[in-house]
N, C-alpha and C positions, 0 to 999 in steps of 0.2 A: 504494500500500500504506500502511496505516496501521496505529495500533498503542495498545493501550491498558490498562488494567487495569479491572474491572466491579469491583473493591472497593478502591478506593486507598485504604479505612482501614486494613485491616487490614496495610499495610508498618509502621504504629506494631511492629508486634511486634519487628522487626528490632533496637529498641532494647533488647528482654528481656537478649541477651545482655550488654551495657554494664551493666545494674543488676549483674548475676552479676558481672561483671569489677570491677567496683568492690568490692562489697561483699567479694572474696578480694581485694583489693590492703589495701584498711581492717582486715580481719583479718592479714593479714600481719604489717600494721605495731605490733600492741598487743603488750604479753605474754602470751604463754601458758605453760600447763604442761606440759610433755613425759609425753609419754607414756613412755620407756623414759631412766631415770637412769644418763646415764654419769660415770667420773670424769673423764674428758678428751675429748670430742669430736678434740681433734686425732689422737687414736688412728687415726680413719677417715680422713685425711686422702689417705693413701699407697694406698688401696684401689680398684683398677681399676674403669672402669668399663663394663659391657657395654653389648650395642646394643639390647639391651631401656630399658635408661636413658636413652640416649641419644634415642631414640622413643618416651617415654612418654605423650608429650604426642598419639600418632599418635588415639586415640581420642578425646580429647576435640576436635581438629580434627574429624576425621569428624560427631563430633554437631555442630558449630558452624555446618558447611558444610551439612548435611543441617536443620539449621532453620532456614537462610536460604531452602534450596532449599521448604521444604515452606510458607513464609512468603509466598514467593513467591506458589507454588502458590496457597494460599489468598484473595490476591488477585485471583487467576485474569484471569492477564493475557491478551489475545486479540488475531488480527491480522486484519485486514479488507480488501478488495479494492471502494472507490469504484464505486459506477455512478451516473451521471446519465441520468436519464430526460428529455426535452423532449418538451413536446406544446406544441401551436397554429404557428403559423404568421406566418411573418416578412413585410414588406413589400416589397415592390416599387418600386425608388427609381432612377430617373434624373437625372442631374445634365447641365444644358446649359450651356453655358458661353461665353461671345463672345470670341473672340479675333481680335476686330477691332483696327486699329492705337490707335486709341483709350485701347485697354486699358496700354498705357504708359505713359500720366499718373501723374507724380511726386506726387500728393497723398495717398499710402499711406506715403510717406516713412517708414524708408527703402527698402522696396518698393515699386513700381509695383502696378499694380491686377491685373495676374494675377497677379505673384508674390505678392501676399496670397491673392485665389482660390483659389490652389494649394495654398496653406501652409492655410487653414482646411480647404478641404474632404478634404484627407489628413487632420487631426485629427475631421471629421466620420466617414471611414470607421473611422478605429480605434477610433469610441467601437459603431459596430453589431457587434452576432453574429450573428444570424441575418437578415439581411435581404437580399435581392440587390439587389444597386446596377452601373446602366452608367451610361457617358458618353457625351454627343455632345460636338462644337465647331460653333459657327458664327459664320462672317463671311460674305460675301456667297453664300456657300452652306453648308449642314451638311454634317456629316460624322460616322459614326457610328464612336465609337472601340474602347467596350468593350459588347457585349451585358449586362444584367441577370448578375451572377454575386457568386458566396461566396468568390471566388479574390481576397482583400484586398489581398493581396500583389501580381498581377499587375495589379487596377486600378490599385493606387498608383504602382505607375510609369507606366501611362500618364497618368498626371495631373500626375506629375513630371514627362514629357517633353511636355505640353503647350507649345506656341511660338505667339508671334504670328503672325499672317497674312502682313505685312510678311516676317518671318524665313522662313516657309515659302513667301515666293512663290507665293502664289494671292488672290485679287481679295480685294482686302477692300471692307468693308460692315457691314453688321448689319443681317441678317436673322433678326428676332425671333422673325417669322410661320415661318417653315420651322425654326429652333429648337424649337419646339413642336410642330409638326406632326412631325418628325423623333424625336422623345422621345417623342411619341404612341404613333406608329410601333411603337417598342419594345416600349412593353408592353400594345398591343393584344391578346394573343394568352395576357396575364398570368392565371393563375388565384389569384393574391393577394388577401384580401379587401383589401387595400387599395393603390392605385400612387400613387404621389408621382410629380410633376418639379419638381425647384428650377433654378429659369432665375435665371441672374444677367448682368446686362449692364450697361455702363455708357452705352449709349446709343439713338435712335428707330431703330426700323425704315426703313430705307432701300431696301430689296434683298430679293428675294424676288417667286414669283409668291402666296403666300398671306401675307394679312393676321393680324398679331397674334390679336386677338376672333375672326375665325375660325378659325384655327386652335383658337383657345383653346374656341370650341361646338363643335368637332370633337370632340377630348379627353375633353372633358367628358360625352360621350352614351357612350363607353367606361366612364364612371366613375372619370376621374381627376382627382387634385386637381393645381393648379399653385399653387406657391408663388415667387412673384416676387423678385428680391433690386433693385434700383438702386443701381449702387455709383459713389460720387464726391461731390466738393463741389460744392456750385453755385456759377457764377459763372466765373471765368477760374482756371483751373488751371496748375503747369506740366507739358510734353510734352519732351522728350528731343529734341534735332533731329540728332545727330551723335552719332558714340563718345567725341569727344572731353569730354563730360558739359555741352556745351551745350543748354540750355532755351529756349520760348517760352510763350508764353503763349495758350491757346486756351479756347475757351467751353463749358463741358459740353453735353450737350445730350440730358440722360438726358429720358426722356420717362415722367414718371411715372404720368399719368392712363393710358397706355396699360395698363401694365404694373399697376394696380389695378383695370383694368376684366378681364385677363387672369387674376386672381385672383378676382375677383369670379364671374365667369361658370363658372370651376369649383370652386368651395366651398373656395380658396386663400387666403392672406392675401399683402397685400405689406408688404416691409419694405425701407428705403433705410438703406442705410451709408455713413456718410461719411469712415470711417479703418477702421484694425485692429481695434480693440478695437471698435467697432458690426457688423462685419462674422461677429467670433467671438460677439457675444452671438448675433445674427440665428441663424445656424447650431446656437449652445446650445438656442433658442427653439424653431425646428423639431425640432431631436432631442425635446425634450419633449413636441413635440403629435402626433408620428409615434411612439407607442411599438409594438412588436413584440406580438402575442398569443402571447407564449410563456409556458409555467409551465416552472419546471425542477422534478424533485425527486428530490432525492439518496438514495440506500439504499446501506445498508454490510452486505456481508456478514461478518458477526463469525465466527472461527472462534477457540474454545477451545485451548490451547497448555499448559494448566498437565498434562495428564495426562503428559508426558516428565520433568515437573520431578519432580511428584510418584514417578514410577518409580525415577530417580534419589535423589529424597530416602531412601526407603525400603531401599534399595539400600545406604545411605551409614550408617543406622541398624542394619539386621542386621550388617554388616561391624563396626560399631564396638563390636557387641555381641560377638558371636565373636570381635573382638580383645582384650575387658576382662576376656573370663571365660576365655581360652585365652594367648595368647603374655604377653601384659599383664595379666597376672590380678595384682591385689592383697591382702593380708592387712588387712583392717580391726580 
């Protein structure tokens, strides 16, 4: 609900009564000449007074309140009920994601490389409206978490409860090729003018009976774009080897020609992150070039409000007239 006035100049008048109010205080205070000559005012001093006196002042209230009221009116204030209208059509977005043991390297410091993962692509989802977005995982096999869907809320948590391979005791690997094929999967069946998959991994295909590039001409004959992520430094990294916050030192072994030739083949781009802040541009970058075919447009329906004011004003004027010229009638 909303609320507003079609003439907010006309509340200037509100000030009319202040000039009035002044200019009887500034008369007050000069001399004047009485109209009826006594010898002693104190005369009157002792002389009751009734509750016509007492209330004299009842009509001029009434006009007071009745020109605010009609002041009002005249501004003609009105209250409105929002509709948003949306046309076009949102995208179709898969997020794959490796949760190979791998994915534990301390070079994201001071998260590890899924707890970054996690942490962007939850701020990837709250930044879409209308788009439906699922998840897979995979390490040495995929797994498909969350179906395409609008439900933000219920993907985010399973993206929060994303775990390593290692933690959920099943084979690990990375398998890149069945990553993509597996997100394929998804949204083969999409009527979206457009399906994304953002595959992010920190390392080669190992594991899997289909290859990366095929999988990735598979996809690609559905009509879907894949967008690559490689995430880590090059070089020897550290890895976690105990709870007790012990490290070693092991070699990346992100396989990047693969992973731009999987971009390549379906009209994708790659991008490689090597901390936080590359990983959250990467992620800015794709929301840009993925926008939504939506128009919004908002229409308010206005409804009028000043006819009750106005009832009342009028209401407040006849009353203050039959009080001035009846109970409060004065001799000028």
């Amino acid at each position: 609900m909303t609320f507003r006035f079609a003439h907010p100049a006309a509340l200037l008048l509100l000030f009319v009564p202040l000039v009035f109010a002044a200019a009887y205080f500034i008369g007050r205070w000069r001399p004047f000449t009485p109209a009826l000559r006594y010898s002693d005012v104190r005369l009157l001093a002792g002389l009751p007074s009734g509750w016509r006196t007492r209330f004299r002042r009842v009509p001029d209230s009434l006009r007071l309140l009745a020109w605010l009221l009609l002041v009002v009116a005249l501004a003609r204030p009105q209250s409105g009920r929002t509709q948003e209208v949306i046309r076009g059509q949102g995208i179709d977005i898969v997020m794959a994601l490796d949760i190979s043991g791998s994915m534990s390297a301390l070079d994201f410091a001071p998260q590890n490389r899924l707890d970054a993962a996690r942490s962007v692509m939850s701020d990837f989802i709250a930044g879409r409206d209308f788009d439906r977005i699922g998840l897979i995982v995979f390490a040495r096999d995929a797994f498909q978490q969350t179906p395409p869907t609008l439900d933000y809320g219920a993907l985010m948590n399973d993206v929060n409860g994303i775990q390593l391979a290692t933690a959920l005791n099943i084979d690990d690997g990375t398998a890149v090729g069945l990553g993509v094929a597996s997100a394929g999967n998804m949204l083969r069946g999409s009527t979206a003018t457009s399906k994304v998959i953002i595959l992010l991994t920190d390392g080669a295909n190992n594991a899997g009976a289909i290859g990366p590039v095929t999988a990735a001409q598979a996809v690609a004959a559905f009509g879907i774009r894949v967008y690559t992520i490689g995430v880590g430094k090059k070089g020897l990294v550290p890895m976690p080897i105990d709870d007790a916050g012990n490290t070693q030192l092991i070699e990346s072994d992100l396989d990047e020609p693969t992973l731009q030739s999987i971009a390549q083949v379906t009209g994708g781009q790659y991008f490689q992150a090597q901390d936080l802040t590359d990983l959250q541009r990467v992620y800015a970058e794709i929301d840009q070039l993925e926008q939504s075919d939506i128009d919004r447009q908002v229409y308010v329906n206005w409804q009028e409000q000043a006819s009750s004011l106005l009832g009342f004003g009028f209401i407040l004027l006849i009353l203050e007239r039959l009080l001035r010229y009846t109970l409060f009638q004065v001799v000028l």
